[in-house]
Phi, psi and omega in degrees: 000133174247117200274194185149115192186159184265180209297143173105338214281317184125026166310298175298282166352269210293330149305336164271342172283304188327293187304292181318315160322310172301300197301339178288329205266018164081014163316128149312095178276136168228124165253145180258093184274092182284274183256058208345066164275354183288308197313308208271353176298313196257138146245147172073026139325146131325101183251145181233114179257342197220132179208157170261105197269009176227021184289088181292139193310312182217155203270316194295003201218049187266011195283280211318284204299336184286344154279352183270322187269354183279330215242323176301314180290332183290350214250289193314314204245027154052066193263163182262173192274308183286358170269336169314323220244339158288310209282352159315289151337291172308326178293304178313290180321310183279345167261303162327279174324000168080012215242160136192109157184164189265009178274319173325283210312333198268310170319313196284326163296324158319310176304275172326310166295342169293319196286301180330318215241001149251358138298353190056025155262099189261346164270003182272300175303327181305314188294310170283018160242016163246339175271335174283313157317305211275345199263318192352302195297321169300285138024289221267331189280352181280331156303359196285170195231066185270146183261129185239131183251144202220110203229215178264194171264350186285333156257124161223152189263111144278092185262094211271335202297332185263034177259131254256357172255164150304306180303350183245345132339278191269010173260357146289298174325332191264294182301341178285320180306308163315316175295317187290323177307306198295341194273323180293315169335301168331298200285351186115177193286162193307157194236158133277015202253177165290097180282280215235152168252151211236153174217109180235096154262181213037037183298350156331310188269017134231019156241114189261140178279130175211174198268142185321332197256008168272181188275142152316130158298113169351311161293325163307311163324320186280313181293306212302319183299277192338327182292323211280333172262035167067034172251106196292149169223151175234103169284093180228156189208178169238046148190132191280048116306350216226335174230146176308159197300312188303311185285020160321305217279334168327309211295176207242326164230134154235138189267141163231151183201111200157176192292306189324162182277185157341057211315153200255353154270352153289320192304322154310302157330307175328290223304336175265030182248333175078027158306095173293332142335333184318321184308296198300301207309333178312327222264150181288130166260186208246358157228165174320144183207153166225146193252121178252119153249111156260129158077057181026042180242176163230152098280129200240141191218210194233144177313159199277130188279153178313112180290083198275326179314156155262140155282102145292132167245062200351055171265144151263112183285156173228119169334122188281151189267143179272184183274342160312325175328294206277351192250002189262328187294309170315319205264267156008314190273345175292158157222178227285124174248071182291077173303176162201104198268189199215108182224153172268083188291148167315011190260335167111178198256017141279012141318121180318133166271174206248109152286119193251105168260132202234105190263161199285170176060340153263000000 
């Protein structure tokens, strides 16, 4: 389904009777919340603020992901073909080690570039100090200091607004996409039912729009795989210029919602319906309208009212624990031992003996 509409229209409304629709027929929802309008909508959801975005699904198997996150990052940080082909490599290195984080990854560039420039390679350096500007920014977010509330599964939130770039936006947005694939993967072969439904706002800024004969952008890609293993999306943006052309037609529905007259990629859907009318509906109104086209029909309505309820999904969310947390708790729940041993220290034995209290795990 594709939504469209400017700031206001009733774009989220209508996504959300959609999500309230899944949850009745038990369909599962994950939203990527481009501006975190979702969170107060739901109680007890999974909210997510925070991720180890270079962490791979599986340790046994990283070759795949270090080309998906090399092709994710050229699609984000705008890379050249030697800086792709440096940050592989530099990738390649830090997963033999067992590493994923990009403070590694910053270290390891670093390295490199020193080593270039008492070699006098000066185009080797040149390549780690434009990958290095670029990975910084990446950096500065593992410090960030965000809270993840851990609710239920049927709904989870990617709660993107605070993350303070365009570029770390979508490169969480890109990478959630990717963690959905493998788990569809995981999960079997294409389905014809509705596994899971994906609500992507602003999909604009990672389903990128392009002319028929370039290549699908990495996020296109991802939805287009996902759809074949029965994973539904509400694509919304607030024009359909902003997402590729094609899938209009692809889509199961597209929604318009605005002052405009007809959009002129439903008027094209018509035109193979042989809609005589197509001229007047073109012409601009004087109020709000929202234009559905489904099943090769159109229907015209009125905007969509304000979703003002919350959905209990009856749960209590809780702050997900970090990991010193979880490791303070473990070593607590152990229990408590006191030896107590007799040692003959080098000084000889009328030197005091020595009491040892020993707790178990520390």
């Amino acid at each position: 389904m594709l939504i469209f509409g400017p700031t206001g229209s009733g774009k989220t409304s209508t996504a959300l009777m959609a999500v309230e629709n899944s949850l009745r027929k038990g369909v599962p929802v994950e939203i990527l919340d481009w501006k975190g309008e979702y969170a107060t909508k739901f109680k007890g959801a999974t909210v997510i603020r925070k991720v180890k975005l270079l962490e791979p699904p599986d340790w046994g198997n990283v070759q795949s992901h270090v080309l998906v996150v090399v092709d994710i990052l050229r699609d984000v940080l705008d890379l050249s073909e030697p800086m792709s082909y440096m940050l592989y490599e530099e990738l390649t290195k830090m997963y033999e080690q067992r590493s994923a984080s990009f403070n590694a990854l910053l270290e390891q560039l670093k390295y490199r570039r020193a080593t270039a420039l008492a070699q006098r390679f000066r185009a080797e350096a040149n390549i780690a100090e434009a990958l290095i500007r670029r990975i910084l920014p990446l950096v500065l977010d593992e410090a960030r200091d965000a809270e993840n509330l851990r609710g239920s599964d049927k709904v989870v939130i990617y709660d993107l607004s605070q993350l303070p770039t365009y570029q770390l936006k979508t490169l969480y947005a890109e990478i959630i996409l990717w963690r959905l694939y493998n788990e569809a993967i995981r999960s079997g072969s294409g389905s014809l039912s509705l596994r899971k439904l994906i609500v992507a706002e602003e999909a604009q800024n990672y389903v990128r729009p392009r002319r028929a004969e370039r290549q699908p952008s990495i996020g296109e890609r991802m939805v287009n795989e996902l759809r074949s293993y029965g994973y539904g999306f509400i694509l919304i943006a607030p024009d359909p210029s902003q997402l590729p052309y094609h899938m209009a037609r692809d889509a199961g529905a597209v929604i318009s919602i605005g002052y405009q007259g007809l959009p002129g990629v439903v008027a094209e859907l018509l035109s193979y319906y042989r809609y005589a009318d197509i001229k007047r509906l073109l012409r601009t109104t004087s109020r709000p309208r929202t234009y559905v086209y489904y099943n090769g029909r159109l229907y015209i309505k009125g905007v969509p009212k304000p979703y003002k309820s919350a959905i209990d999904l009856g749960v209590q969310a809780v702050p997900e624990k970090s990991v010193a947390e979880e490791v303070e708790e473990r070593l607590m729940e152990r229990p408590l031992v006191l030896e107590e041993e007799e040692l003959e220290p080098s000084g000889g034995a009328d030197h005091p003996r020595i009491h040892l209290e020993r707790r178990s795990g520390v």
